[in-house]
C-alpha positions as CSV (number, residue, x, y, z in Angstrom):
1,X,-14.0,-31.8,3.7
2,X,-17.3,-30.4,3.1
3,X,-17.9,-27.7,0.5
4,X,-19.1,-24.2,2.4
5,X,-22.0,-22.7,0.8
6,X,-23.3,-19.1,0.8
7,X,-26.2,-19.5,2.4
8,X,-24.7,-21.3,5.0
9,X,-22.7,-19.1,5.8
10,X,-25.2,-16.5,5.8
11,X,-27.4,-17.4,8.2
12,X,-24.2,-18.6,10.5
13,X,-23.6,-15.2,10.4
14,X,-26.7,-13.4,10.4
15,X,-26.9,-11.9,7.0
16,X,-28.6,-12.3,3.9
17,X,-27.1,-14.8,1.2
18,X,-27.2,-11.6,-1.1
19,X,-25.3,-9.1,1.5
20,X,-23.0,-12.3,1.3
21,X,-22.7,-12.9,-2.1
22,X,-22.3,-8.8,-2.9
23,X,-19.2,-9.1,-0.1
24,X,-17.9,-11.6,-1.6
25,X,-17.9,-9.7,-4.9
26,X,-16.4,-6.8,-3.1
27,X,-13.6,-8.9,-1.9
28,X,-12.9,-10.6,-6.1
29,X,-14.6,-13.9,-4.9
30,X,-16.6,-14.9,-7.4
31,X,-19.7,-16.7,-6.5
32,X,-22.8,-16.9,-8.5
33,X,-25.5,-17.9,-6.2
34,X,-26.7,-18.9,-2.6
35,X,-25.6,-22.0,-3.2
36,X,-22.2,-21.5,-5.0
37,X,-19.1,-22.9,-3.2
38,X,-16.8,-20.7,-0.9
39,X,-13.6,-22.5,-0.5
40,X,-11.4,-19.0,-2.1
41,X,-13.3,-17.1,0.0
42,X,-12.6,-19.3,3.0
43,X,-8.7,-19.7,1.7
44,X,-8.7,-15.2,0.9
45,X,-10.2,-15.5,4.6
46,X,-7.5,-18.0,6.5
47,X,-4.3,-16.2,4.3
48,X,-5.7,-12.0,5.4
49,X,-5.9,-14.0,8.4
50,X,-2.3,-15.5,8.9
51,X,-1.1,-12.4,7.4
52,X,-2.5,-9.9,10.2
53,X,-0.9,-12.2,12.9
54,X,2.4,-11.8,11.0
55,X,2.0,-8.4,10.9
56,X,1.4,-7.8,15.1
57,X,4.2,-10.5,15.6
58,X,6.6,-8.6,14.0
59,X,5.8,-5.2,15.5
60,X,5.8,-7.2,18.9
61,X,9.1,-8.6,18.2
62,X,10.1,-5.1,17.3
63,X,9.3,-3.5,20.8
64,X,10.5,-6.9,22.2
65,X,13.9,-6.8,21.1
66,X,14.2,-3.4,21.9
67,X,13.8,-4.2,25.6
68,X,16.0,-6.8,25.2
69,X,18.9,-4.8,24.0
70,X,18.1,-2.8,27.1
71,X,17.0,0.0,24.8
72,X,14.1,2.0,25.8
73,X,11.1,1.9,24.1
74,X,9.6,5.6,23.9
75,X,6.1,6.2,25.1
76,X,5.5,7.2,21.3
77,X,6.3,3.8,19.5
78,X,4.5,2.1,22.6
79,X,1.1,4.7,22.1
80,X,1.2,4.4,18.0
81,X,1.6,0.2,18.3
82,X,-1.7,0.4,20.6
83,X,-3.5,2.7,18.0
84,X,-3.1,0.3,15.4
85,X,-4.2,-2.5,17.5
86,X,-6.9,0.0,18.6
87,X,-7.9,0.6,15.1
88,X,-7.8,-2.9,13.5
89,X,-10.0,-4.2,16.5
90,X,-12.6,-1.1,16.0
91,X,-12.7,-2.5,12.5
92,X,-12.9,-6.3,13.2
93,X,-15.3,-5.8,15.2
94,X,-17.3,-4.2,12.8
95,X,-17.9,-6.7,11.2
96,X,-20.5,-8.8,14.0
């Protein structure tokens, strides 16, 4: 597989390679210039990643296996699991 570099990523995304580069500094990725390799950004990226998912399934699976039980869900868990999805969206989508 092809090594990712910083300034392709950049301008993928839109940004400049030194908005990238101070991001990725942010985030503990080290990476010295433009063209300096990604892959533990891309690897910090794809776990955060796999790790939200977990995070939703199991609040799913919550409210799901209360239904199941035949339990009722009250409109309070039901309004507080839709602010967080609410919320983490808003800030995903900060990010364009």
């Amino acid at each position: 597989m092809a090594k990712k570099r910083v300034h392709e990523i950049a301008k993928a995304q839109g940004v400049s390679s030194k908005e990238l580069l101070a991001a990725l500094k942010a985030a503990g990725v080290e990476a010295k210039a433009a063209a300096s390799s990604v892959e533990e950004a891309d690897a910090l990226v794809a776990n955060a990643v796999k790790r939200i998912a977990e995070l939703f399934a199991d609040e799913r699976a919550k409210l799901e296996k209360q239904w199941d039980r035949g339990g009722e869900v009250s409109t309070e868990d039901l309004r507080q699991a839709l602010r967080r999805y609410r919320g983490f969206f808003d800030r995903l989508l900060s990010f364009q």
